[in-house]
N, C-alpha and C positions, 0 to 999 in steps of 0.2 A: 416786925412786920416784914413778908417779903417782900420781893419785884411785884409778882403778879398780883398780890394785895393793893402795894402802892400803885399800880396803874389803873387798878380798877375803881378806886376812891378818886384818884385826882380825874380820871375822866368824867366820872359822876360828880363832883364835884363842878367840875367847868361848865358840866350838861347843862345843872338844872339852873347854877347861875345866868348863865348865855340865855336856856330857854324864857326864863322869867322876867330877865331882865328885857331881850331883842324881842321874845316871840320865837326865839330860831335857835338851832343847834350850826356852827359854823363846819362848814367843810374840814378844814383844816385840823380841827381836834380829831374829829373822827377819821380820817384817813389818816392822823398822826398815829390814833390808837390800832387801828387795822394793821397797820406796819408793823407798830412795836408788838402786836400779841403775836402775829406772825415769826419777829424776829425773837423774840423771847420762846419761844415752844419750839422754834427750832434751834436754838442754843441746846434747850433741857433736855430736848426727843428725839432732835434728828429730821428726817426726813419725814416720820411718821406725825411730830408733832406740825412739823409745818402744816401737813397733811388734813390735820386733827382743826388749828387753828382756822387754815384755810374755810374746810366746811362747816365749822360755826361760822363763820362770816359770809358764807353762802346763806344759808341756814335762816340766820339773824336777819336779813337783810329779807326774804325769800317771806319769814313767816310776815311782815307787816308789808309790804307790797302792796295786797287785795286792798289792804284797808285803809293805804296810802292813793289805789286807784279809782279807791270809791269818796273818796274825797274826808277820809274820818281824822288821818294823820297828814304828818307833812314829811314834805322829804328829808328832814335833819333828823329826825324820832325814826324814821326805816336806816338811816345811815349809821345810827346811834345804836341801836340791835347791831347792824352790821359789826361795828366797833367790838362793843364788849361781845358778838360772837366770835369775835378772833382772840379774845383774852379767855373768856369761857370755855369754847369748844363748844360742840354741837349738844352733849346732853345738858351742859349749866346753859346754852341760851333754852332750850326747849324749858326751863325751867322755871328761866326768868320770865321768857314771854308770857306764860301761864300766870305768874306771879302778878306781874307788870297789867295784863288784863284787867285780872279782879281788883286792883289795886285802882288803875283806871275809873273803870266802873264806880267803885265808891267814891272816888273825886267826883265822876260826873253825877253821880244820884248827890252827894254834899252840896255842890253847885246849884242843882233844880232845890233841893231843900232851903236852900241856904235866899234864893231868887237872883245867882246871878248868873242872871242869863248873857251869856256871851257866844260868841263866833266860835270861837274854837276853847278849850279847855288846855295850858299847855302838860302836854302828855311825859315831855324829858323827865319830872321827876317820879311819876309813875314806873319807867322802864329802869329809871339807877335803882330806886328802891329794889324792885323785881331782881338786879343784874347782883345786887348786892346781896339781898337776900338768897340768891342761890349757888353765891360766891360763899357766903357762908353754911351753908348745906352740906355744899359740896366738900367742906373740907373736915 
């Protein structure tokens, strides 16, 4: 397994425990992971990778924003795109987000199925799935 494999497992890993368990994705992980995709792609790339990292974490961050300002997500699930768009790069988050949606979606229609109705649905393991699934795509 690589670097960039292993960081994308153990932050998906911490996500969806943190999400399940608090409700919440912590600052700290995510801004741990934004750093290290940034600092690993510019080891591998150079300036282009920082470059590359950089805008998936724009990217990542940018695509769940509307749906964090309309009140559908929370702010650890837009920092958590953020995250693994600096491991990903900009075309694996467009990938994962896409993935991460549909993904979504069937959690929340299983929940109206299922009768349980709650507040909020937590979405972290929607988006590892999704980051993972186009972690694996991609390669």
């Amino acid at each position: 397994m690589d670097t960039l494999t292993a960081m994308t497992l153990a932050l998906g890993c911490y996500a969806v425990l943190d999400d399940l368990r608090r409700g919440a994705i912590s600052n700290w992980v995510n801004l741990a992971a934004i750093v290290g995709g940034l600092l690993y792609h510019s080891i591998q790339h150079g300036w282009l990778g920082l470059a590359m990292a950089a805008a998936g974490a724009v990217l990542g961050f940018a695509i769940f924003l509307a749906l964090y300002c309309m009140g559908g997500l929370g702010g650890g699930d837009v920092k958590l795109m953020a995250a693994f768009g600096a491991l990903l790069g900009p075309l694996g988050i467009l990938t994962a987000a896409v993935l991460a949606s549909a993904i979504g979606g069937l959690m929340a229609a299983a929940s109206l199925m299922l009768r349980r109705h709650r507040k909020a649905i937590p979405y972290g393991p929607a988006i590892v799935l999704g980051a993972w699934l186009a972690l694996w795509a991609g390669r």
